[in-house]
C-alpha positions as CSV (number, residue, x, y, z in Angstrom):
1,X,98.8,54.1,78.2
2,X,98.5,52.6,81.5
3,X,97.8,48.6,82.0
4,X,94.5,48.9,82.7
5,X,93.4,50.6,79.5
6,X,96.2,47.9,77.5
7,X,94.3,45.6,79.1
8,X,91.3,46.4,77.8
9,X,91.7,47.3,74.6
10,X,93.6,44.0,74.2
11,X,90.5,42.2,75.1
12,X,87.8,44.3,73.5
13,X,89.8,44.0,70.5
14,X,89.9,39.9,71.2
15,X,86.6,39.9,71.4
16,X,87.2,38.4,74.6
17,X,83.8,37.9,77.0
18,X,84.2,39.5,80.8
19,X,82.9,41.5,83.1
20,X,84.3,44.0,85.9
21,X,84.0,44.1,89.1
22,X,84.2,47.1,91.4
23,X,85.4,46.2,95.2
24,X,87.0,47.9,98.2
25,X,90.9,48.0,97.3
26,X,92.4,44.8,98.0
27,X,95.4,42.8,96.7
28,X,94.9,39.7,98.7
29,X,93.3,36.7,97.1
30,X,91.3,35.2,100.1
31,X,89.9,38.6,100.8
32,X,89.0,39.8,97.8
33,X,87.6,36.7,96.6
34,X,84.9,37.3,99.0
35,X,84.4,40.8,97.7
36,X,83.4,39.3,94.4
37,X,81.8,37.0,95.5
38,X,83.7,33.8,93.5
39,X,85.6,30.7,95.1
40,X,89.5,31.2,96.0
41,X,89.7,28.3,93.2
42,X,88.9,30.6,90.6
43,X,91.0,33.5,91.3
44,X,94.1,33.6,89.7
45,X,96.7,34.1,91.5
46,X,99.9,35.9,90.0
47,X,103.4,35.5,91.5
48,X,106.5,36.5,89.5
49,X,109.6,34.3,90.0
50,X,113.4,35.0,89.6
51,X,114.6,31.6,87.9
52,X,118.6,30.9,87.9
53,X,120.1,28.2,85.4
54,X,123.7,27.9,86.2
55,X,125.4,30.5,87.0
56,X,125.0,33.5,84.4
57,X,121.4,32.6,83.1
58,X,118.6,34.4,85.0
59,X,114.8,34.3,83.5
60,X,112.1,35.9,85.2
61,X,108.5,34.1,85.0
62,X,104.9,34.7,85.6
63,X,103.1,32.1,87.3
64,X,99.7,32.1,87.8
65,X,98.1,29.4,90.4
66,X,94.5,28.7,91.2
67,X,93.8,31.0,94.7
68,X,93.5,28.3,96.9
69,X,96.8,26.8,96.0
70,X,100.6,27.5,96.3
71,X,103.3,27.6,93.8
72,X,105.0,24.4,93.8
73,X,108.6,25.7,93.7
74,X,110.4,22.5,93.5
75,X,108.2,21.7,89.7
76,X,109.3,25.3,88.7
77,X,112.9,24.6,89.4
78,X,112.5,21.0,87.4
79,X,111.3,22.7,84.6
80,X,113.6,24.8,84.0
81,X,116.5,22.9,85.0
82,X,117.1,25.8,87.6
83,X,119.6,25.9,90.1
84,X,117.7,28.7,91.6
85,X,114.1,30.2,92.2
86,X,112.8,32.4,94.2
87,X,110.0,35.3,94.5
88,X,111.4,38.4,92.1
89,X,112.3,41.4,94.4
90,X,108.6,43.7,94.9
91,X,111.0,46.5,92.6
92,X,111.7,44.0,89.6
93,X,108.1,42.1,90.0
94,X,106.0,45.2,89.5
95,X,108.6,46.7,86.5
96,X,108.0,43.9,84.6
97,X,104.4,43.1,85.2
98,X,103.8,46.7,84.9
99,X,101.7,46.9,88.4
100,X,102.1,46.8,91.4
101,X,102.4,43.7,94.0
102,X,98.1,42.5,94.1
103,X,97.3,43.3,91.2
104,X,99.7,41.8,88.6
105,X,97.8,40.3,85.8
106,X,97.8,36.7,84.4
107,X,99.4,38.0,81.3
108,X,102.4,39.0,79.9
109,X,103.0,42.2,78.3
110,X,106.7,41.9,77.6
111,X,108.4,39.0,75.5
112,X,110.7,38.5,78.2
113,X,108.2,37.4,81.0
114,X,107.3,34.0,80.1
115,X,103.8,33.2,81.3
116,X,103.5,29.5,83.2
117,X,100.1,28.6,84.9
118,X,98.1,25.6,86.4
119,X,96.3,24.0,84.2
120,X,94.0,23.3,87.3
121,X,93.0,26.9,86.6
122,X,91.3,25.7,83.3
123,X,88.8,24.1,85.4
124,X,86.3,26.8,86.0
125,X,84.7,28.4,83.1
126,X,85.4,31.7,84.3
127,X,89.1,32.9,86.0
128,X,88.8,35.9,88.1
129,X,91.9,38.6,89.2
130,X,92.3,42.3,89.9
131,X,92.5,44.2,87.1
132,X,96.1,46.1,87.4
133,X,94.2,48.0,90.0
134,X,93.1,47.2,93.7
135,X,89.9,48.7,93.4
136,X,88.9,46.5,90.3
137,X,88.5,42.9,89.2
138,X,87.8,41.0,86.6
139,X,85.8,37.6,85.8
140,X,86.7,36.4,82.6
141,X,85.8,33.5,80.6
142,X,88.7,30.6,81.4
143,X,88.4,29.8,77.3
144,X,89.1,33.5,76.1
145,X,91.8,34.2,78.5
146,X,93.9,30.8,77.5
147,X,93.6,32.0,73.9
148,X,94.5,35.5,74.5
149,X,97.2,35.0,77.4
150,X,99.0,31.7,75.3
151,X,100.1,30.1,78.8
152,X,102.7,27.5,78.9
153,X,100.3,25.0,80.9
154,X,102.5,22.9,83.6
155,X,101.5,21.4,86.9
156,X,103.0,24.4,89.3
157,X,100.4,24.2,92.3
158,X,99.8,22.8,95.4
159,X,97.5,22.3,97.8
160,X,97.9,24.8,100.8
């Protein structure tokens, strides 16, 4: 099944509350916040990191930062006692999210891939992200996804 439909049948069968959103195809936050018409604070913004501790340990982990923020690299490295982070290669990103670079999703489909977001995120009662397609978002209410997604809630943004 591809993500999209996982997606949703993980929700529906949640009984999680959201609605989609069709748009022009688009990847990029600032841009296709417009198209939906939310605030770049709201979208969730999804950036897969390669995370080295010492030298033979290497995690991978999806972060997910309000849109109008960046990834605070420096508090990713802290947490994990890393030696090492940086953005996961486009190749290994989209294999493990399971979509391609724009529309990786703010969950985790594979034990693996720990998922680490903002709590700033929490702020809004509805997050908004592309729904593993370009063409298509989704707003979703901030309560449903934190129960359904599980995120390990750290301080990982900055302001831009």
């Amino acid at each position: 099944m591809e993500l999209y439909g996982k997606l949703l049948e993980l929700l529906d069968g949640r009984g999680a509350r959201y609605r989609l959103i069709d748009h022009p195809p688009e990847g990029r936050t600032e841009i296709v916040s417009g198209f939906r018409g939310n605030a770049p604070s709201q979208a969730a913004k999804c950036i897969l990191l390669m995370v080295k501790i010492g030298k033979k340990v290497t995690r991978h982990v999806l972060c997910v930062v309000p849109g109008d923020s960046k990834l605070d690299f420096a508090a990713v490295k802290e947490l994990f006692g890393a030696t090492y982070v940086s953005f996961a290669t486009p190749a290994v990103a989209e294999n493990l999210a399971g979509s391609v670079s724009g529309t990786i999703l703010p969950f985790s489909f594979r034990p693996e891939l720990e998922l680490l977001a903002d709590p700033s995120l929490l702020s809004h009662e509805e997050i908004f992200f592309n729904a593993a397609r370009l063409d298509r978002s989704m707003a979703m209410k901030t309560a449903d996804w934190t129960a359904i997604a599980q995120p390990r809630l750290e301080r990982i943004a900055q302001p831009v």
